[in-house]
C-alpha positions as CSV (number, residue, x, y, z in Angstrom):
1,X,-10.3,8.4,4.3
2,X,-8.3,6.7,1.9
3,X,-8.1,2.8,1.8
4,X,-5.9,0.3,0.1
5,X,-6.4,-3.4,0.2
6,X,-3.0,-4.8,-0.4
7,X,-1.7,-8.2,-1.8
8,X,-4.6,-9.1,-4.1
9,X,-4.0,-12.8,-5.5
10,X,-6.8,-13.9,-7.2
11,X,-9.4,-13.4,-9.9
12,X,-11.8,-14.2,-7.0
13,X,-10.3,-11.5,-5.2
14,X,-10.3,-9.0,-7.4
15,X,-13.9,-9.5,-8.9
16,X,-15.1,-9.3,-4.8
17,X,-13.1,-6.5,-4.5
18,X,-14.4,-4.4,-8.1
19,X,-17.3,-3.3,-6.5
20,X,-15.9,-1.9,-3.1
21,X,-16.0,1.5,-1.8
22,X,-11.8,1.7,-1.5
23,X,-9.6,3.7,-3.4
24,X,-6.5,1.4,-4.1
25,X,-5.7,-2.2,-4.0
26,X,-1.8,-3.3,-4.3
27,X,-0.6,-6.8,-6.0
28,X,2.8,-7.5,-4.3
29,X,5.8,-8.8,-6.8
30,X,8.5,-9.7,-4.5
31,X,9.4,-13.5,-4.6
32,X,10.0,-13.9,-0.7
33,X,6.4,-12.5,-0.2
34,X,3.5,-15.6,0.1
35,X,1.2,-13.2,-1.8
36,X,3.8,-12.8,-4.8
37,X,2.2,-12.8,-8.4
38,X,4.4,-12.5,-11.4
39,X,3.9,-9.8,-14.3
40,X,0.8,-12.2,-16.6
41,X,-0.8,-12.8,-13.5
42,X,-0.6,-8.7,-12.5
43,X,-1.7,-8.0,-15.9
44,X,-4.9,-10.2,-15.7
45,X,-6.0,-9.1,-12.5
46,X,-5.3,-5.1,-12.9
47,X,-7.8,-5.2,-15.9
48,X,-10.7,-6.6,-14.1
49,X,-10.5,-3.4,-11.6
50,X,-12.0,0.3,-12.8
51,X,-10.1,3.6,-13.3
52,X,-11.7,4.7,-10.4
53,X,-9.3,2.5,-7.9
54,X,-5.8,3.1,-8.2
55,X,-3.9,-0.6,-9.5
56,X,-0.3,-0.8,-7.5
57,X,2.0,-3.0,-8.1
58,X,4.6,-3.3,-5.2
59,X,8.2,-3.9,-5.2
60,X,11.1,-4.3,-3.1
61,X,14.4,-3.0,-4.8
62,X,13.5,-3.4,-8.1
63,X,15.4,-1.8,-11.3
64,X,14.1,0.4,-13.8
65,X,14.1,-1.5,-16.4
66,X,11.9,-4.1,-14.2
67,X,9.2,-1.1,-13.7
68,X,9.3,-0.5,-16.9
69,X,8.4,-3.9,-17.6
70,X,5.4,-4.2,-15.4
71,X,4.2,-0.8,-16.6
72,X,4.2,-2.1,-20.3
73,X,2.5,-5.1,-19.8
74,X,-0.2,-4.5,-17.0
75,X,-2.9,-2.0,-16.1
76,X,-1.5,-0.4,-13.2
77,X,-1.0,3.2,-12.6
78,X,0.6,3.4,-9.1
79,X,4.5,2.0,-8.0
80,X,4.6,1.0,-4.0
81,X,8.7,0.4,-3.2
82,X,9.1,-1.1,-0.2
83,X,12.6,-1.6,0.2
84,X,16.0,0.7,0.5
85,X,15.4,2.4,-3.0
86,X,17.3,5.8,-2.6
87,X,15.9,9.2,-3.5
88,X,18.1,9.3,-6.5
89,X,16.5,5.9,-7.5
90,X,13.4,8.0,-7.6
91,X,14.1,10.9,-9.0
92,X,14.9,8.9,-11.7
93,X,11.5,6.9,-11.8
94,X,10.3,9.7,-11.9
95,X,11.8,11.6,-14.6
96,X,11.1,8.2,-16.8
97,X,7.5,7.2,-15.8
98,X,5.8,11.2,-14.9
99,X,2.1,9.7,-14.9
100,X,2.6,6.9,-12.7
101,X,2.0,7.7,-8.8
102,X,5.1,6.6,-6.6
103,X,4.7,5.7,-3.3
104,X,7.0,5.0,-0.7
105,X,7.0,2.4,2.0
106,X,9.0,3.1,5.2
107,X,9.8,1.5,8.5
108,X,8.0,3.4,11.8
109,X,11.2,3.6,13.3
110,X,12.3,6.9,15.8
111,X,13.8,8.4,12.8
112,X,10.2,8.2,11.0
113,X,10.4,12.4,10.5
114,X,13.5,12.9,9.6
115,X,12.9,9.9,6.2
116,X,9.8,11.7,5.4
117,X,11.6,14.4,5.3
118,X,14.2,13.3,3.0
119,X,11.7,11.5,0.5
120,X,8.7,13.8,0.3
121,X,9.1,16.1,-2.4
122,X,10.2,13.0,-4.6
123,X,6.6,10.9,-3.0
124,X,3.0,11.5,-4.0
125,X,2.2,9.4,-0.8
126,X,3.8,7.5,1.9
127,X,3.1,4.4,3.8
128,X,4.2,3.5,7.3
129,X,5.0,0.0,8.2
130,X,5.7,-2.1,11.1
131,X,10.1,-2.7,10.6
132,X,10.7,-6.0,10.0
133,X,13.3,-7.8,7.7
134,X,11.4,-8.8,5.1
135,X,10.5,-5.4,4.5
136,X,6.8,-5.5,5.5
137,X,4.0,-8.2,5.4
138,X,4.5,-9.4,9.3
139,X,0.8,-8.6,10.0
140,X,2.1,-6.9,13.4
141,X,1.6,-3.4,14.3
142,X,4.1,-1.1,15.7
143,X,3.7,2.3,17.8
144,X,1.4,4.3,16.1
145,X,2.3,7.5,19.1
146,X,5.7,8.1,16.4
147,X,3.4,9.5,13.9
148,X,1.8,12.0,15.9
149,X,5.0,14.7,14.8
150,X,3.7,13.9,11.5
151,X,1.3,16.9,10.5
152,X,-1.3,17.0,7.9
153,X,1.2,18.2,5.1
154,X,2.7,14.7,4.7
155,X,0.4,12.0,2.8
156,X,0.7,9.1,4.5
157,X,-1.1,5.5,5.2
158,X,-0.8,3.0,8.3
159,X,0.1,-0.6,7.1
160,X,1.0,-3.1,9.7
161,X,-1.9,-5.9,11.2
162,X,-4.9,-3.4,10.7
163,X,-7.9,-4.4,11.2
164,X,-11.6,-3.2,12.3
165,X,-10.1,-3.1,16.1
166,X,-6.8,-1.6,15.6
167,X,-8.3,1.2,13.5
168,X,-10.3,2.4,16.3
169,X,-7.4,2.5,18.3
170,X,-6.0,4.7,15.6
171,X,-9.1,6.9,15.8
172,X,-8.7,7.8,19.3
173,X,-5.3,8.9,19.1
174,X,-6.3,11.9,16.5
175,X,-3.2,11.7,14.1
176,X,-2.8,13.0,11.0
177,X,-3.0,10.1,8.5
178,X,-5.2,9.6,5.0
179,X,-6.0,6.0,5.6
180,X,-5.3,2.7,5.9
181,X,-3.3,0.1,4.1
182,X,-4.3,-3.5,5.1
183,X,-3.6,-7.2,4.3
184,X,-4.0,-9.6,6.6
185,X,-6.7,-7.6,9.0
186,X,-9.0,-8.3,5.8
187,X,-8.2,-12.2,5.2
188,X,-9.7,-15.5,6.5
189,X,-7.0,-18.5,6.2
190,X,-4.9,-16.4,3.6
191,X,-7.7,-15.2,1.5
192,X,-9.4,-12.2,1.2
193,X,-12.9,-12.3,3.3
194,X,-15.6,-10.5,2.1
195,X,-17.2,-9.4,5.0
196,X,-14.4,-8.2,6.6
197,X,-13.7,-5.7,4.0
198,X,-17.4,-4.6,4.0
199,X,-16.5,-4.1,8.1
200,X,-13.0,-2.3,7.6
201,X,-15.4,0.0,4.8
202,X,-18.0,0.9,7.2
203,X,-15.8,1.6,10.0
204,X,-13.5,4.2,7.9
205,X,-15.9,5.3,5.2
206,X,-18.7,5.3,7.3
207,X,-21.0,4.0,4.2
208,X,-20.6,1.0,1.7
């Protein structure tokens, strides 16, 4: 299974995390986010990483020229939006940046099916999140039964308070889903704990 460890902030972080058996890890840029970095910071930490995991920078709303900003002058190859960004807004991200992954963030809300729907020829992967205002980060968890229309055609993570426990919750209900995308289910007083990533790992992977 796929797994991203999301809103990276330190040098710490990322060297702890360089070695890890994980495929992606995100560095949030959204100034109402605690885990915000600006572009140098980005930039510094996406080049201690290897090719091998996928460096995503997410965004909430952003413009195009901003993308094309962060693309310029960091290492990462993946763009996470988060907000209300509008298929045409992609389409045209795409059309301008073809070799950099897009992946779309969207509320697990009743209508979950029909938004896939809309997005997922524009989307090289999706991932579901609790709703919340502030467009993700709350560390709670929603109703994971929505997803189970979802069928193994649509690539898609579950965000939203994972952890070792929640995940095999997940298990047992036999969905569809690539992975995980987790934050706070991997932190210790707002940093990144070590042994619970090496925990999450074994319990997804099944091998460090």
């Amino acid at each position: 299974m796929i797994l991203k460890f999301c809103g990276i902030k330190t040098k710490v972080e990322a060297l702890s995390i360089r070695p890890l058996n994980i495929n992606m890890v995100g560095f949030i840029h959204y100034p109402k986010s605690k885990r915000h970095l600006d572009i140098e910071q980005i930039n510094k930490l996406t080049r201690l990483l290897p090719d091998e995991i996928d460096r995503v920078v997410v965004l909430v709303n952003p413009t195009l020229q901003l993308i094309k900003k962060i693309i310029n002058a960091t290492n990462i190859n993946a763009i996470q939006l988060h907000g209300d960004e509008t298929i045409d807004f992609i389409k045209q991200l795409r059309l301008n940046f073809k070799n950099i992954k897009i992946i779309k963030a969207l509320p697990a809300t009743q209508n979950i099916i029909n938004d896939i729907d809309q997005f997922k020829e524009h989307v090289d992967l999706f991932i579901i999140d609790t709703p919340s205002e502030q467009y993700g980060g709350t560390g709670q968890s929603f109703d994971w039964t929505l997803l189970k229309g979802l069928d193994q055609s649509i690539p898609f993570l579950i965000a939203g308070g994972i952890d070792v426990d929640k995940i095999k919750q997940i298990e047992a209900l036999k969905l569809n889903h690539l992975g995980y995308d987790i934050s706070s289910g991997i932190e210790t007083d707002d940093m990144k704990d070590k042994n619970k990533m090496l925990t999450v790992i074994q319990q997804v992977k099944g091998e460090l």
